[in-house]
The first five atom37 places (N, CA, C, CB, O) and aatype in JSON, in Angstrom:
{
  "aatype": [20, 20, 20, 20, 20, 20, 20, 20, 20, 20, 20, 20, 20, 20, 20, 20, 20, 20, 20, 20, 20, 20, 20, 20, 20, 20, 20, 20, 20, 20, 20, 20, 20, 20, 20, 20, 20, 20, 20, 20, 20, 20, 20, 20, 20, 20, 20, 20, 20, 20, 20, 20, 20, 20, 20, 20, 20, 20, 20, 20, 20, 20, 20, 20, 20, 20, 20, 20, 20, 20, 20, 20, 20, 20, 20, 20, 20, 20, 20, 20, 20, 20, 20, 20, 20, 20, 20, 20, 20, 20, 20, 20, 20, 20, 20, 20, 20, 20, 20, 20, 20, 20, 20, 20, 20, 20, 20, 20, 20],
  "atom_mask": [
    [1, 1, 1, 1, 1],
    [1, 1, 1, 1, 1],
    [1, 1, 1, 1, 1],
    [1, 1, 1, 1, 1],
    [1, 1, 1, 1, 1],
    [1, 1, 1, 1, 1],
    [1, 1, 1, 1, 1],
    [1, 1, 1, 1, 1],
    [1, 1, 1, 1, 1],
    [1, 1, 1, 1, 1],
    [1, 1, 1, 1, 1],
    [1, 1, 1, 1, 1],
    [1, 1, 1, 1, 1],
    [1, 1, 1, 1, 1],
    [1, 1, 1, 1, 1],
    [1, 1, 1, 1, 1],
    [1, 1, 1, 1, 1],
    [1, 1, 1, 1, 1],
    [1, 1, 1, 1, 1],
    [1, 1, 1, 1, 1],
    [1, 1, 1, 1, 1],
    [1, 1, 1, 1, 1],
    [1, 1, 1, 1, 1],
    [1, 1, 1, 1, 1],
    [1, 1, 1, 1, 1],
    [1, 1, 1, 1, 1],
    [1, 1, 1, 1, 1],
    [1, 1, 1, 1, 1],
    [1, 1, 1, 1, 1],
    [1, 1, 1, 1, 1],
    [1, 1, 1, 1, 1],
    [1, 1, 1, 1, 1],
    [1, 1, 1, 1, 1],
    [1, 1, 1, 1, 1],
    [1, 1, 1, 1, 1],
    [1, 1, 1, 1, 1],
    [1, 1, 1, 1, 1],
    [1, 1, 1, 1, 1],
    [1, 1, 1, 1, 1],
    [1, 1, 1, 1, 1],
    [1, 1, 1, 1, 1],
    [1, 1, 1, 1, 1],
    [1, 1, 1, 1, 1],
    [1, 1, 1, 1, 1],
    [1, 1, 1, 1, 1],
    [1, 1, 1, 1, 1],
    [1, 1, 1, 1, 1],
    [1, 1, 1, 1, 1],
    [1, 1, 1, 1, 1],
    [1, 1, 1, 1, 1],
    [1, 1, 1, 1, 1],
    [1, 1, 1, 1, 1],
    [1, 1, 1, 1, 1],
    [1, 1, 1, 1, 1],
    [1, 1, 1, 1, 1],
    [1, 1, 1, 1, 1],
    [1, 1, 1, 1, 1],
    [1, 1, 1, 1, 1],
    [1, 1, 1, 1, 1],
    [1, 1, 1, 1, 1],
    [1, 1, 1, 1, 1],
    [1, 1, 1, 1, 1],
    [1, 1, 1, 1, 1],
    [1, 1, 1, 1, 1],
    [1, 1, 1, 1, 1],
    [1, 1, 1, 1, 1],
    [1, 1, 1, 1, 1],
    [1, 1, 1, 1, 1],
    [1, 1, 1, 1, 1],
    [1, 1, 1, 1, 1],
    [1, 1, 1, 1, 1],
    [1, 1, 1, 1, 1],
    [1, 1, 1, 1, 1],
    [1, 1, 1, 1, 1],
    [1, 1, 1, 1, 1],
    [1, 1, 1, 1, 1],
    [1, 1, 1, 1, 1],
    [1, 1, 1, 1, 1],
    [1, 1, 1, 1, 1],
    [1, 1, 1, 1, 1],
    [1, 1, 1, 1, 1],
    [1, 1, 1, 1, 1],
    [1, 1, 1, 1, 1],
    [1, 1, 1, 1, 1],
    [1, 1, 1, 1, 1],
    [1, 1, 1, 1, 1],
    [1, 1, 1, 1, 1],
    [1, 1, 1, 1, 1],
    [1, 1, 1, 1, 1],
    [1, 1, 1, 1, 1],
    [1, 1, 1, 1, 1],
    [1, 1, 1, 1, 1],
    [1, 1, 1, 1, 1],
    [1, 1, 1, 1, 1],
    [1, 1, 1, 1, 1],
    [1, 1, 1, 1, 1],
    [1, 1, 1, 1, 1],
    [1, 1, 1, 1, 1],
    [1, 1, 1, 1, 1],
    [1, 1, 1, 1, 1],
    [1, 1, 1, 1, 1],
    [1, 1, 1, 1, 1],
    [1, 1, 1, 1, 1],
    [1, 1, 1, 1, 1],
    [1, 1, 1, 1, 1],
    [1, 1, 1, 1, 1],
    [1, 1, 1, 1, 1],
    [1, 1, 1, 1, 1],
    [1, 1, 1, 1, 1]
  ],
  "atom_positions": [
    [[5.39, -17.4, 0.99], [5.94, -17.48, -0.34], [7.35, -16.89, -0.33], [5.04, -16.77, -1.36], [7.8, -15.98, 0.36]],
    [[8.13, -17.86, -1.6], [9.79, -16.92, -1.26], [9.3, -15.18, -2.35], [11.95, -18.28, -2.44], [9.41, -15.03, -3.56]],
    [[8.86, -14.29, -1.45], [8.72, -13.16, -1.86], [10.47, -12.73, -3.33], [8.56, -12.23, -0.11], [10.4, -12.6, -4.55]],
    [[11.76, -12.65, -2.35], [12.68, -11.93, -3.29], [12.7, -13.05, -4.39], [14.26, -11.48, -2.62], [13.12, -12.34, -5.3]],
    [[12.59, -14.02, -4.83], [12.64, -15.09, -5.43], [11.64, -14.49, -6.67], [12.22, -16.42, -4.49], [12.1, -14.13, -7.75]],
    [[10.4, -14.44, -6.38], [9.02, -13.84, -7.49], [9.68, -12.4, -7.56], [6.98, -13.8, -6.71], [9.6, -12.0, -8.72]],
    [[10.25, -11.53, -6.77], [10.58, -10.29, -7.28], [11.44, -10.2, -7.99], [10.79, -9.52, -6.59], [11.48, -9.27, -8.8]],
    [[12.28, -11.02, -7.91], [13.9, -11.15, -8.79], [13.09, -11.71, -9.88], [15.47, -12.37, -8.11], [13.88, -11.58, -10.82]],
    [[11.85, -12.33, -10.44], [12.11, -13.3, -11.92], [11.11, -11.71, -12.5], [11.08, -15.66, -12.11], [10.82, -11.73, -13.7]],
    [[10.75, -10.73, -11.89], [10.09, -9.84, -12.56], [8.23, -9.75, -12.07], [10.42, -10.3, -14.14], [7.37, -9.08, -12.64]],
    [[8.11, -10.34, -11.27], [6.57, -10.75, -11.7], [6.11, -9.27, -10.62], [5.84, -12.88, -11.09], [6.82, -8.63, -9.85]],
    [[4.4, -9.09, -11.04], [4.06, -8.21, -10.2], [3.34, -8.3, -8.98], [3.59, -7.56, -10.78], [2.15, -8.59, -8.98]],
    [[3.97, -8.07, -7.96], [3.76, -8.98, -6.47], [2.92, -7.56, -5.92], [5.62, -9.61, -5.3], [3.24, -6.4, -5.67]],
    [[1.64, -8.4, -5.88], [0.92, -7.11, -4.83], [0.42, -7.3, -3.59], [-0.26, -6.49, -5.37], [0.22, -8.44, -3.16]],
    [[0.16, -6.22, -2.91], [-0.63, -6.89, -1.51], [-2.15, -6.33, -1.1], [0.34, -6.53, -0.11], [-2.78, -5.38, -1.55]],
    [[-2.39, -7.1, -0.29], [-4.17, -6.96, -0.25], [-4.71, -7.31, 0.98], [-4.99, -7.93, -1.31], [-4.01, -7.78, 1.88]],
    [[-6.25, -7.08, 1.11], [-6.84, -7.73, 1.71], [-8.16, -8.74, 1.23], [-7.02, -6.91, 2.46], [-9.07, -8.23, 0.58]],
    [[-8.19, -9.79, 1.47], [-9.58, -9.94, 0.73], [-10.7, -10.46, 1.53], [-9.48, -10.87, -0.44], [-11.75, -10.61, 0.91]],
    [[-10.68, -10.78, 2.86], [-11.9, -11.57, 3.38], [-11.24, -11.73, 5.22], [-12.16, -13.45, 2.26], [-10.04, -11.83, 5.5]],
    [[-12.41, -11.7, 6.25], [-12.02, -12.15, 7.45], [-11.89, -13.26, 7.67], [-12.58, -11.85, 8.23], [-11.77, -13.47, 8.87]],
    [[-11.86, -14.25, 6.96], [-11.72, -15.61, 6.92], [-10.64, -15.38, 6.92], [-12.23, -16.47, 6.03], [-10.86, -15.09, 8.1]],
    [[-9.46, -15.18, 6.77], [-8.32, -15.37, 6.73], [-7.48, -14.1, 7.98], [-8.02, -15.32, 5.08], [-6.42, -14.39, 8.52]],
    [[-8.11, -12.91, 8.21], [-7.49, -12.01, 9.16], [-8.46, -11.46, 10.33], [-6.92, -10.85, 8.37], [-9.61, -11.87, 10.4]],
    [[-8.02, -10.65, 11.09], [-9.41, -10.25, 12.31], [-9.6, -9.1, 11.44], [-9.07, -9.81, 14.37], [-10.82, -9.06, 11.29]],
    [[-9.0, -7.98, 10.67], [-9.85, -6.95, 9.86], [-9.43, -7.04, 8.4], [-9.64, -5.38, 10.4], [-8.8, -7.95, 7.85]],
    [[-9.98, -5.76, 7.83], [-9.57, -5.62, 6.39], [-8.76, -4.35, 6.32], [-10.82, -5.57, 5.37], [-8.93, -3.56, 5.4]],
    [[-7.81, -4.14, 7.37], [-6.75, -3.28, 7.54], [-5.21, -3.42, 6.58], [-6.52, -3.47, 9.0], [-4.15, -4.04, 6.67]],
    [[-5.74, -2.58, 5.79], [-4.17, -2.55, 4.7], [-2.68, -2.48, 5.28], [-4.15, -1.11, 3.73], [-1.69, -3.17, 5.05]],
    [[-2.9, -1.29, 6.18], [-1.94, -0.69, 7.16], [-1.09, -2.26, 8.03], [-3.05, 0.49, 8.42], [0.09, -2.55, 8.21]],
    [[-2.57, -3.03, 8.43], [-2.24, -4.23, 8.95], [-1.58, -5.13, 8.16], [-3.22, -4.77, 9.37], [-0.74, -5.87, 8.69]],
    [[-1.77, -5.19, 7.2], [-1.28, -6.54, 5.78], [0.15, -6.01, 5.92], [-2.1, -6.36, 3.62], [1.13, -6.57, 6.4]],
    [[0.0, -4.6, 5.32], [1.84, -3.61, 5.28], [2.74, -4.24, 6.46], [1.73, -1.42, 5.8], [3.71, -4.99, 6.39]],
    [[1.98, -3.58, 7.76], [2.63, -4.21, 8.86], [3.16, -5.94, 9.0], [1.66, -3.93, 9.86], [4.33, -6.31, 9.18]],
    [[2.25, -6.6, 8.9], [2.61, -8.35, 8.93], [3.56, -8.47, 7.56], [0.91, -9.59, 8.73], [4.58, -8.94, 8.07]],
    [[3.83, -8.35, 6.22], [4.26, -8.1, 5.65], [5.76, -7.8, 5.95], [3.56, -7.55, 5.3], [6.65, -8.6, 5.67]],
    [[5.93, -6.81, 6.44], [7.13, -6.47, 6.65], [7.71, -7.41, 7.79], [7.15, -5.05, 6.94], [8.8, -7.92, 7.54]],
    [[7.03, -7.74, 9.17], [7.4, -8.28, 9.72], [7.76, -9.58, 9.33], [6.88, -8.09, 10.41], [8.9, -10.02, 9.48]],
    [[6.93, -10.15, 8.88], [7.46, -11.59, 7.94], [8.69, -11.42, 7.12], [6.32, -12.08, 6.76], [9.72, -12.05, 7.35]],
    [[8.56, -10.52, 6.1], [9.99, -9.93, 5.32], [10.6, -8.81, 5.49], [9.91, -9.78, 4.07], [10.59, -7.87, 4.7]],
    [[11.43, -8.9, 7.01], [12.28, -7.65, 7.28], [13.02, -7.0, 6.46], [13.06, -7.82, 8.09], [13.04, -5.78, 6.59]],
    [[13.79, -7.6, 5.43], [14.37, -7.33, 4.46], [13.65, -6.42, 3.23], [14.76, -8.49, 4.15], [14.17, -5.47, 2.63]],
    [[13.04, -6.67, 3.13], [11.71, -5.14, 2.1], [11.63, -4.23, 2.44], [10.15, -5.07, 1.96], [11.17, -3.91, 3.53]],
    [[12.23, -3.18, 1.21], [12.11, -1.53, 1.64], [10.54, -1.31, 2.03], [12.56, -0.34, 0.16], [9.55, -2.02, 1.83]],
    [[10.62, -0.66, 2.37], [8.93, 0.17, 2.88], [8.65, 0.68, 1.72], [8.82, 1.58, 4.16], [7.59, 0.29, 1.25]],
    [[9.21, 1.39, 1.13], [8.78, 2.24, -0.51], [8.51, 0.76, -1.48], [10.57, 3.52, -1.42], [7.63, 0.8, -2.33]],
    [[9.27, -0.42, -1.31], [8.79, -1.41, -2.39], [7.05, -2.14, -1.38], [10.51, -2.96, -2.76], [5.92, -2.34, -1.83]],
    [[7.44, -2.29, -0.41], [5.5, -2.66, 0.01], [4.65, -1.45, -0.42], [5.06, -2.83, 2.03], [3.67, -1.45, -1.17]],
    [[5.2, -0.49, 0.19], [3.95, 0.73, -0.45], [4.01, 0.89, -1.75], [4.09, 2.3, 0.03], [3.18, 1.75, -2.02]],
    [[4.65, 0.43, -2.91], [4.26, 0.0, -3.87], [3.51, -0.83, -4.54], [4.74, -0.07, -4.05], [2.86, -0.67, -5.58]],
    [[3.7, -2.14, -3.57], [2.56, -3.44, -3.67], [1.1, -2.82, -3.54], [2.77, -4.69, -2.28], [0.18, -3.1, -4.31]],
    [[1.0, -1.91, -2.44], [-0.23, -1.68, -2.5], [-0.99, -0.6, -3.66], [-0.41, -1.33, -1.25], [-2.2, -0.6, -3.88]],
    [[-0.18, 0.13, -4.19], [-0.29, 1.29, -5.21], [-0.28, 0.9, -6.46], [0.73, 2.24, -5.13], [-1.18, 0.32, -7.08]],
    [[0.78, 1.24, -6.83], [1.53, 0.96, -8.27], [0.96, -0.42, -8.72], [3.35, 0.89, -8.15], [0.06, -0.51, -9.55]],
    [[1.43, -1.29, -8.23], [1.68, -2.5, -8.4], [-0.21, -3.3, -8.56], [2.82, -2.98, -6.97], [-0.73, -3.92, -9.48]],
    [[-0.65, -2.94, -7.39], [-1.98, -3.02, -7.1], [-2.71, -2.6, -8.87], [-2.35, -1.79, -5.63], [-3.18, -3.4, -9.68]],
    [[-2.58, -1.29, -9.0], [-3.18, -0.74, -10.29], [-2.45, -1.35, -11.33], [-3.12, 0.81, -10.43], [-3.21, -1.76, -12.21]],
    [[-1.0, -1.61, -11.61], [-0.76, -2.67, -12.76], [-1.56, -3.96, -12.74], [0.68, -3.11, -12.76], [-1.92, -4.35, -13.85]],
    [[-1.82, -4.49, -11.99], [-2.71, -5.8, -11.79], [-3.68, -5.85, -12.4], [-3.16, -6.09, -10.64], [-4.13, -6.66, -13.22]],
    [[-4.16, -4.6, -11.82], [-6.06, -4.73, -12.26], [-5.83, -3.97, -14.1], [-7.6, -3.13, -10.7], [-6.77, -3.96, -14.9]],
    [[-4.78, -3.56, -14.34], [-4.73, -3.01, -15.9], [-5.14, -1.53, -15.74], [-5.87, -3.87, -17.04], [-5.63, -1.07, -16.77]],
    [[-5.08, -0.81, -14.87], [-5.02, 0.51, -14.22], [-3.91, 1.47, -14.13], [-5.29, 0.32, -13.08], [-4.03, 2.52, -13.51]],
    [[-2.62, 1.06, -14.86], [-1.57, 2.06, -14.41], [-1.59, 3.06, -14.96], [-0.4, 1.75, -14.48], [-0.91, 3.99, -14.53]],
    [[-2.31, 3.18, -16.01], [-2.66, 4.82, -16.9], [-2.92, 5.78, -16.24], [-3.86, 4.97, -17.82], [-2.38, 6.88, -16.14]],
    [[-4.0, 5.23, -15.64], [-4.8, 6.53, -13.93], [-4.72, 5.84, -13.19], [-6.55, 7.21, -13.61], [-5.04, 6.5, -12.19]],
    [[-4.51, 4.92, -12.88], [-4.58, 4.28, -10.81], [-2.69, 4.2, -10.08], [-5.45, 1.64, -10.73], [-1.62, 3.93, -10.62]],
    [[-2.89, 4.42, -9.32], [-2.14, 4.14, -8.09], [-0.6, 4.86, -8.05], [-2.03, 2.51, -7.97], [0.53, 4.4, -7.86]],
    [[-1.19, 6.42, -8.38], [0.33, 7.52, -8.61], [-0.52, 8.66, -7.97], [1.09, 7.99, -10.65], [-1.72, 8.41, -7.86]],
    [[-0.11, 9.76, -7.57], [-0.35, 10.99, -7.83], [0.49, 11.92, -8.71], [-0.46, 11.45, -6.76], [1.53, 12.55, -8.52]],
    [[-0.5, 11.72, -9.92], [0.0, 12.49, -11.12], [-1.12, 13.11, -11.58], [0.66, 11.66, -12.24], [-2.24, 12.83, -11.17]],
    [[-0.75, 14.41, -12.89], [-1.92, 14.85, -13.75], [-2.45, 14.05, -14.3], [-1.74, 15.64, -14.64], [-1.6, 13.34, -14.83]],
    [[-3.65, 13.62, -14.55], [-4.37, 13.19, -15.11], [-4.7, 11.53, -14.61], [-3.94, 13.52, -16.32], [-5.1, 10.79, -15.51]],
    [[-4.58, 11.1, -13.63], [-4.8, 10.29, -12.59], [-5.74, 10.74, -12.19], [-3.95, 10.1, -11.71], [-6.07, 11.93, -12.16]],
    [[-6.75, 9.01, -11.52], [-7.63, 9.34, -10.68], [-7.51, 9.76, -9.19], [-8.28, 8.47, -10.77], [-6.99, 9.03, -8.34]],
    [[-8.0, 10.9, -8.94], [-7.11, 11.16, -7.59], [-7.84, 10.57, -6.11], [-6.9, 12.99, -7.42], [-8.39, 11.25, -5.24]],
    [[-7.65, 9.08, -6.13], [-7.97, 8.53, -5.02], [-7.14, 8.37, -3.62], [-8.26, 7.5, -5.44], [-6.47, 7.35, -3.46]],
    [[-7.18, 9.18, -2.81], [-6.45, 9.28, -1.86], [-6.38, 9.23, -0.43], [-6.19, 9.94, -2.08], [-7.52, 9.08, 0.02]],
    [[-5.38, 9.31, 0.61], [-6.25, 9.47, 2.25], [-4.88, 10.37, 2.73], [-6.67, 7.52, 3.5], [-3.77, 10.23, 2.23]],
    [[-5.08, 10.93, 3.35], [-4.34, 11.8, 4.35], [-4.08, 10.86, 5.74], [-5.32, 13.24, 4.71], [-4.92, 10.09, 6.2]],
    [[-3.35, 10.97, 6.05], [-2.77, 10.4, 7.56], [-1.89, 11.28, 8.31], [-1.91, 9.08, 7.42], [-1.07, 12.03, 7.78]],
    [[-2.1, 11.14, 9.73], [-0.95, 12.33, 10.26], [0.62, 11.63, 10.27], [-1.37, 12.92, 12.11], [0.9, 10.43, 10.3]],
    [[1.34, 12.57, 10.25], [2.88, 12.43, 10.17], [3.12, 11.66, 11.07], [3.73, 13.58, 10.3], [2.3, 11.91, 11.95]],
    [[3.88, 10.73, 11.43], [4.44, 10.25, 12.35], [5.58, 10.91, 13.11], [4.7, 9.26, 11.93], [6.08, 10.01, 12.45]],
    [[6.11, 11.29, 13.51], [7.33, 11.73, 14.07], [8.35, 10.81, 14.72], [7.0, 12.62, 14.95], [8.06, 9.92, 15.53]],
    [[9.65, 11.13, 14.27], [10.76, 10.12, 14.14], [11.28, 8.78, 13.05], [10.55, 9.6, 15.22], [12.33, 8.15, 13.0]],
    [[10.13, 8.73, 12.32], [10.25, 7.85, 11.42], [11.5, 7.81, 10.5], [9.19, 7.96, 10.76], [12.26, 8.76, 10.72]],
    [[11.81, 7.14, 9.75], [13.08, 7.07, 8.56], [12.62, 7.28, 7.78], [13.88, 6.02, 8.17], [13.47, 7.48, 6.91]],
    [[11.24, 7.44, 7.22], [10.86, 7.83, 5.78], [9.34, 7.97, 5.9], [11.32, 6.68, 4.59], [8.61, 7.33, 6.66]],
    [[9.0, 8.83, 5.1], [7.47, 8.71, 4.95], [6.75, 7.29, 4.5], [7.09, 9.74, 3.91], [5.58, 7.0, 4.79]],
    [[7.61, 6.5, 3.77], [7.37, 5.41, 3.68], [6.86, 4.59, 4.81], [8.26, 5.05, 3.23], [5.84, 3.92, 4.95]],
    [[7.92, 4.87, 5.6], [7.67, 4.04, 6.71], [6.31, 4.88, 7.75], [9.32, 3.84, 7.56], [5.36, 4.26, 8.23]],
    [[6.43, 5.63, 7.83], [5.32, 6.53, 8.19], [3.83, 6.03, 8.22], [5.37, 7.6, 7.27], [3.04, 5.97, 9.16]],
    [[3.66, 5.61, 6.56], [2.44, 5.13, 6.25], [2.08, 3.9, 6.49], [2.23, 5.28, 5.16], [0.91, 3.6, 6.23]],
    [[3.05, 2.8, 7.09], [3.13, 1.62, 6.9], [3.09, 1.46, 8.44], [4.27, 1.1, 6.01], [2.53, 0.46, 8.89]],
    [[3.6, 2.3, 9.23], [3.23, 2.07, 10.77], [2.21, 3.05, 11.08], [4.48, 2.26, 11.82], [2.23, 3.34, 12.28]],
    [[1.45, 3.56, 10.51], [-0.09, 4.04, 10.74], [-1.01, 3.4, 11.8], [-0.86, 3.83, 9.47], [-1.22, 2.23, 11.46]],
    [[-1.39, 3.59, 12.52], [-2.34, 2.51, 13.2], [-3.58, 3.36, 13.84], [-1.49, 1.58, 14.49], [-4.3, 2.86, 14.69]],
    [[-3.74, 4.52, 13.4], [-5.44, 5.17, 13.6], [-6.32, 5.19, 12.66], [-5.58, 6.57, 13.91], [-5.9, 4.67, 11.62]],
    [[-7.44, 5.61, 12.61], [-8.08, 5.78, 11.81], [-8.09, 6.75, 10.9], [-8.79, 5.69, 12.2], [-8.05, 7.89, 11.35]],
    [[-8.14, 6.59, 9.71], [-7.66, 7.41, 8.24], [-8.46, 8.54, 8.57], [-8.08, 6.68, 6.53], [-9.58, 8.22, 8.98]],
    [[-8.21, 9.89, 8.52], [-8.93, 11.17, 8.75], [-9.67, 11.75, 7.8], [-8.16, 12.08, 9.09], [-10.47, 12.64, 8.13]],
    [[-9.53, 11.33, 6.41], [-9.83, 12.2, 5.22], [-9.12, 11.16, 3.7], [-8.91, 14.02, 5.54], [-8.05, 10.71, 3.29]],
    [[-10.36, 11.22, 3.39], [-10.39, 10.01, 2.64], [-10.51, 11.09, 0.98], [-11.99, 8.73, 3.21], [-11.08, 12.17, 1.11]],
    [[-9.81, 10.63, -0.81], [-11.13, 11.21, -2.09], [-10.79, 10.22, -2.66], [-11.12, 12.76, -3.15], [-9.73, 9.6, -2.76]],
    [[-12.05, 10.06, -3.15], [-11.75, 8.87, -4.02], [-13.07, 9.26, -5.38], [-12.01, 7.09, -2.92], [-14.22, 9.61, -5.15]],
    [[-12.49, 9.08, -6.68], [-12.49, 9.94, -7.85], [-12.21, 11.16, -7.79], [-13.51, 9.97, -8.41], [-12.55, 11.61, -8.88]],
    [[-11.71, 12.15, -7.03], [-11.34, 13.35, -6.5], [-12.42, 14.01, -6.03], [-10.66, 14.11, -7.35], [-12.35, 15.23, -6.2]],
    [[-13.5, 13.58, -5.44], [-14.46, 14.18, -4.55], [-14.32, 13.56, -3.05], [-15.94, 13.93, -5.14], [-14.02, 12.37, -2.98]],
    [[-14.42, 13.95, -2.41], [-14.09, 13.45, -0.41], [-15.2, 12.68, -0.02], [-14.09, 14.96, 1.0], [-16.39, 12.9, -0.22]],
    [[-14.67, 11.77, 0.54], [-15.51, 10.77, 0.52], [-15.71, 10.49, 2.18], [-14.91, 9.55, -0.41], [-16.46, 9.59, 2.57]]
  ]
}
């Protein structure tokens, strides 16, 4: 799809996974990754938005989903730092182990 084309008219472009019919896992990290590679041109902070922000405007969630703020649901994962990266952005988006520590409604899951 022309991705900057739907971002320039406003619309809310998110990203996902939905089924192995279409990929070998249901790796987000992976979608982020192909994603970018397809559209080199996309900040890392606007994909890690697709999956957050953008994700929870979709579903009609931006009140409590997809921020860390007060009064948000605090669904979250920890990942280790990368070292050398340009941004934490990018950090999260070239992830490729397994998530260490997962909460989701703010109990650890």
């Amino acid at each position: 799809f022309v991705f900057e084309r739907l971002d320039a008219l406003g619309l809310n472009i998110c990203l996902g996974t939905d089924s192995l019919a279409s990929n070998t896992d249901l790796s987000l990290f992976a979608e982020m990754r192909e994603f970018r590679r397809v559209h080199a041109g996309i900040s890392a902070e606007k994909i890690l938005a697709m999956v957050t922000v953008n994700a929870a405007k979709a579903i009609q969630s931006e009140s409590f989903l997809g921020k860390i703020r007060a009064g948000y649901q605090a669904d979250m994962i920890a990942i280790p730092a990368i070292a050398m990266t340009s941004s934490a952005y990018e950090s999260v988006i070239n992830f490729t182990g397994e998530v260490p520590w997962m909460m989701v409604a703010g109990e650890p899951a």
